[in-house]
C-alpha positions in Angstrom: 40.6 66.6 104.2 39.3 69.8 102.6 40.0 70.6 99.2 42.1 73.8 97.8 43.8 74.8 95.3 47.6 75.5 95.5 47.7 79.1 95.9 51.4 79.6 95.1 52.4 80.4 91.5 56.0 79.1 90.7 58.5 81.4 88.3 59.1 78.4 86.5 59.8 79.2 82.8 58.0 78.5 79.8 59.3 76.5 77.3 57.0 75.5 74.0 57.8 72.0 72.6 56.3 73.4 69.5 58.9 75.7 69.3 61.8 73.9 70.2 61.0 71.7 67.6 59.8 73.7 64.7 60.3 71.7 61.7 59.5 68.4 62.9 56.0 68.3 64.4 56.4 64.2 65.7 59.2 64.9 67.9 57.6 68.8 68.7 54.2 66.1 69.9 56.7 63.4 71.4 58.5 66.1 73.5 55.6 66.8 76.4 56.9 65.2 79.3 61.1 66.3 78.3 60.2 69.6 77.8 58.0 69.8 81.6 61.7 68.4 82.8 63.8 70.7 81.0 61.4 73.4 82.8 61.4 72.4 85.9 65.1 71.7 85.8 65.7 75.2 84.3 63.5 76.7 87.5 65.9 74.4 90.0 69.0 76.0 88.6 70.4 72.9 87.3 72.4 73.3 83.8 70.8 71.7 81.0 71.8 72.3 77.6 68.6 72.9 75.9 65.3 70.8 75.3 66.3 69.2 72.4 69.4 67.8 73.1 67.8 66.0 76.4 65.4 64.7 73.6 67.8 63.1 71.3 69.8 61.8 75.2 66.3 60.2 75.7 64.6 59.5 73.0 66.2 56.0 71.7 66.6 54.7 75.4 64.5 52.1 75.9 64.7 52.5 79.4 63.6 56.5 78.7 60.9 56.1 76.0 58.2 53.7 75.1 55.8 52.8 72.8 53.3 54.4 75.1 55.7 57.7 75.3 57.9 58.7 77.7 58.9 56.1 81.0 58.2 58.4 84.4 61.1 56.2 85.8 63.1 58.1 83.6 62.2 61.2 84.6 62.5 60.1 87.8 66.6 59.0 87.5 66.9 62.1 85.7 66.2 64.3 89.3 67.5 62.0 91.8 70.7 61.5 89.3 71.3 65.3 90.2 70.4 65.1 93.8 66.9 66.2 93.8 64.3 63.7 95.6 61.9 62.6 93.1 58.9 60.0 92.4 56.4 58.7 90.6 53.0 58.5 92.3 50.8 56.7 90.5 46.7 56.3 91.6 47.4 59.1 94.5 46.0 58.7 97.2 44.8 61.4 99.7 48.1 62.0 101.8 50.2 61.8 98.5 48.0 64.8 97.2 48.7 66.6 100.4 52.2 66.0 100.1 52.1 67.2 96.4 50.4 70.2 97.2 52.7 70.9 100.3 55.7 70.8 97.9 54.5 73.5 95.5 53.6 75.0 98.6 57.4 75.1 99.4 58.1 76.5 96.3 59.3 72.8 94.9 58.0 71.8 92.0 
């Protein structure tokens, strides 16, 4: 398999967890992998009230967050919960990269 980048660039919007959380820096650190969601979502067109209140949803869910952060699982229910297909590939292997790439390739992030 040869190597390339993906040579599509996605409109998805930018959202700083910094910002959205600019008086408490542990959640603003804590908030990486909810904010990426709330992006991604936001790019899909699905309606999501706003960073921090997915947050707060999450946060105290042990099935959602960890003491090692955020559970991927989680991230994963909250797609498929709205229809979209979703995973989490862990230790990908070639043909999973392919597939990635293929996806952003078809303008699905």
């Amino acid at each position: 398999m040869s190597e390339r980048l993906v040579e599509v660039k996605l409109d998805v919007p930018y959202v700083s967890q910094f910002l959205a959380f600019p008086r408490n820096t542990l959640n603003a650190v804590r908030a990486c992998g909810i904010t990426c969601v709330y992006m991604v979502m936001k790019y899909l067109g699905v309606e999501v009230s706003s960073v921090e209140k997915m947050f707060e949803e999450g946060i105290e869910l042990p099935s959602a967050y960890g003491g090692a952060g955020w559970k991927h699982s989680y991230f994963v229910s909250l797609f498929t919960e709205r229809g979209y297909s979703s995973c989490n590939m862990v230790e990908m292997k070639p043909r999973q990269v392919s597939l990635f790439v293929q996806s952003i390739d078809n303008s699905t992030p």
